[in-house]
C-alpha positions in Angstrom: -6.4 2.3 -77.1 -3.7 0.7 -78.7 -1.8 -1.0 -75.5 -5.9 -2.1 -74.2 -7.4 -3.6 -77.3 -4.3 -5.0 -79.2 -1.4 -5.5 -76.8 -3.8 -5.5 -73.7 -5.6 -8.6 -74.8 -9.0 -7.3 -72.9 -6.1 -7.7 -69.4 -6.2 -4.0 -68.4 -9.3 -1.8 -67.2 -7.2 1.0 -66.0 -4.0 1.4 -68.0 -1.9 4.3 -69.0 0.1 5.0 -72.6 2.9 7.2 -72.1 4.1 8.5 -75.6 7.0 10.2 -75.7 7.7 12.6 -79.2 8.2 16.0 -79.3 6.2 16.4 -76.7 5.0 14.0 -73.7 1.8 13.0 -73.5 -0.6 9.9 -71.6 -3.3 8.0 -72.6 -5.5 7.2 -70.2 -8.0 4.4 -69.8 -10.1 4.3 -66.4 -12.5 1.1 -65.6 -12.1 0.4 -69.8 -12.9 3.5 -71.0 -10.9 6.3 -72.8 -10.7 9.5 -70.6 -10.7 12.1 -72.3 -11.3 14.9 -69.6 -12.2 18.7 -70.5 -12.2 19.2 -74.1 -9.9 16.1 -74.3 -7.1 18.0 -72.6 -6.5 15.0 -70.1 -2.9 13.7 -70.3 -1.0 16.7 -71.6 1.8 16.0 -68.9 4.2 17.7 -71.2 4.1 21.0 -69.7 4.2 19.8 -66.3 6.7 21.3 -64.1 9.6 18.9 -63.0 12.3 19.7 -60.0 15.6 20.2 -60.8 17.7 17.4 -60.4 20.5 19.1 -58.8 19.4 22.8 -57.6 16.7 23.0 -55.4 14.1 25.8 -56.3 14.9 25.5 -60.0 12.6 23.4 -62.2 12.0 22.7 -66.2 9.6 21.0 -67.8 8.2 17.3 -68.6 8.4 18.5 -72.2 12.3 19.9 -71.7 13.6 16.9 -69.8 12.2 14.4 -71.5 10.6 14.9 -74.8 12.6 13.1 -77.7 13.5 16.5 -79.7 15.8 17.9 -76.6 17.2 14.7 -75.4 18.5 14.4 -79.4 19.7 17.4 -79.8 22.1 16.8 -76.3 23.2 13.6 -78.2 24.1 15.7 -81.3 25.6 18.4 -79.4 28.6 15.9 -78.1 28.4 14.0 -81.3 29.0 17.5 -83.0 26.4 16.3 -86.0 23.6 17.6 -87.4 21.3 14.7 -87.9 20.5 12.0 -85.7 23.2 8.7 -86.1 20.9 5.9 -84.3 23.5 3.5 -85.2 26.2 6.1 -83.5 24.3 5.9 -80.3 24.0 2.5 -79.8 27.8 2.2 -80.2 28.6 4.8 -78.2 26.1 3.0 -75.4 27.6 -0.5 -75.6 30.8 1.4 -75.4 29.8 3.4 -72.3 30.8 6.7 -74.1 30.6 9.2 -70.6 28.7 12.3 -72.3 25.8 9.8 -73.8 25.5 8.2 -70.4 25.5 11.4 -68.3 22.4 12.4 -70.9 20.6 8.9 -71.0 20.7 9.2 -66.8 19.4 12.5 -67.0 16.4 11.2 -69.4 15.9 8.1 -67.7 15.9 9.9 -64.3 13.5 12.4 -64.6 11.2 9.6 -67.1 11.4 7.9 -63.8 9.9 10.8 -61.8 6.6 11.3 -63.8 6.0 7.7 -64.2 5.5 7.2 -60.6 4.1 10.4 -60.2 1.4 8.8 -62.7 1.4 5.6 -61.0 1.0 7.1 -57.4 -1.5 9.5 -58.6 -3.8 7.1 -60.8 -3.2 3.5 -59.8 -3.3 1.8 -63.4 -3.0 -1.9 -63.4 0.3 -0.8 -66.0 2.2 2.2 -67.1 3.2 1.1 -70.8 5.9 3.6 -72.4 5.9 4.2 -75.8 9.5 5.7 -77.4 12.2 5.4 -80.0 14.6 5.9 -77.9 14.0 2.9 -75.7 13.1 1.1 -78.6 16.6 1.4 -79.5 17.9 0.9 -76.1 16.1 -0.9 -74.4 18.1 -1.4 -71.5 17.3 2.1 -70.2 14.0 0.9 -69.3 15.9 -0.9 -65.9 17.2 2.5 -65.1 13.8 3.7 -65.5 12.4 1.2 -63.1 15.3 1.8 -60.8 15.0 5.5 -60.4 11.0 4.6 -59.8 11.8 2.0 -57.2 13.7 4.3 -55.1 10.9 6.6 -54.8 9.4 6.9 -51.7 5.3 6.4 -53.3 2.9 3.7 -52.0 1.8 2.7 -55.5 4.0 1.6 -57.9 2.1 0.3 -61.3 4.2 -2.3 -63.6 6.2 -0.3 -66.3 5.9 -1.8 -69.5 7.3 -0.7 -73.2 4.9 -1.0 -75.9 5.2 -3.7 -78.4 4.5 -1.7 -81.4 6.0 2.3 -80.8 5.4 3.0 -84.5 1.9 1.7 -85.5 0.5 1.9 -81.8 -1.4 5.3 -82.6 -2.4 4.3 -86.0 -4.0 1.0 -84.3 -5.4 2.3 -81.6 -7.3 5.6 -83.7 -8.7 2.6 -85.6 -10.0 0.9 -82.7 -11.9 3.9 -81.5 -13.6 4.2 -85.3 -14.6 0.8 -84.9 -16.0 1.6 -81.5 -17.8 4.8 -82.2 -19.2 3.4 -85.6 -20.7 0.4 -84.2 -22.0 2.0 -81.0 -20.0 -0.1 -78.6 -18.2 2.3 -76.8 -19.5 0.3 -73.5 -18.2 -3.3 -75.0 -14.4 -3.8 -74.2 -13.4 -5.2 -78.1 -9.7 -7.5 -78.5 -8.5 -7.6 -81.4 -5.1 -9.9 -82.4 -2.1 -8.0 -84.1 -1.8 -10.4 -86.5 1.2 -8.3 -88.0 3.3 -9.0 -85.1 2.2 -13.0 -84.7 3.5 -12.9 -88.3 6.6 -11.4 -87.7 7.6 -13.2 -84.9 6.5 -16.6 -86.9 9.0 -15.2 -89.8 12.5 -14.4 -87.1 11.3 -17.8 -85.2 
């Protein structure tokens, strides 16, 4: 709701969120609505089975390969700490330390794989990605698009990252109050993040 009534600016009718946390998850919005699907179940892509990379007939899942918690804990595991050192990991990225690039090809990989298994499957105008860990790096997101771009699928949607990973969900649960209190549930509403026209006003 976040990425079609703030960040959207009223451009997308058929968009998808990915938010990736503990767990993997998509939001989806069909012709400007919020689908929810049985008992709101729609979008748990988490527990989706994945293919192993490297040994056919073996597969994990979305939540294993991708998730933030595991792909942390591999980072730690070289890093031989136990707490996460974001400051660590971009160093050792600019650096090209081997054991966090093996890991970020891994994540970036498989992220690849269910985001055009997403955008062949629904067709969204965009597929907007919403994680701290591209948030830090950034740069991953070309690997992302790369791993997508050698897929052999007929649709493959934009891949976005979403402007505002920590206050998207907070936003966007406010925008479906507004929504659902007003009775406009059929009225596509834009609202300006005036936080972020501030901000940028302020580093300009």
């Amino acid at each position: 709701m976040y990425e079609r009534d703030f960040a959207g600016e009223g451009v997308y009718q058929d968009l998808i969120s990915v938010t990736i946390r503990d767990q993997v998850a998509a939001g989806i919005v069909a012709d400007g609505h919020l689908y929810r699907g049985h008992n709101g179940e729609a979008g748990n892509i988490g527990t989706c089975p994945l293919a192993d990379r490297y040994h056919e007939g073996s597969s994990s899942t979305v939540n294993h390969l991708v998730a933030e918690g595991p792909v942390l804990q591999r980072i730690m595991a070289y890093q031989h700490i136990d707490r996460v050192d974001v400051n660590r990991i971009r160093r050792d990225y600019l650096g090209h330390r081997p054991e966090l690039i093996a890991i970020l090809d891994e994540f970036a990989y498989y992220l690849g794989k269910v985001l055009g298994d997403l955008s062949n499957t629904f067709a969204p105008d965009a597929i907007v990605v919403n994680a701290p860990i591209l948030e830090l790096l950034p740069e991953i997101m070309d690997q992302v698009r790369g791993h997508v771009d050698r897929l052999s699928i007929r649709r493959k949607a934009p891949l976005l990252l979403s402007k505002n990973a920590k206050e998207a969900s907070l936003t966007g649960g406010a925008s479906a109050i507004i929504h659902k209190a007003l009775g406009l549930d059929d009225l596509q509403l834009t609202f300006k993040n005036e936080r972020s026209a501030v901000l940028e006003e302020v580093e300009s």
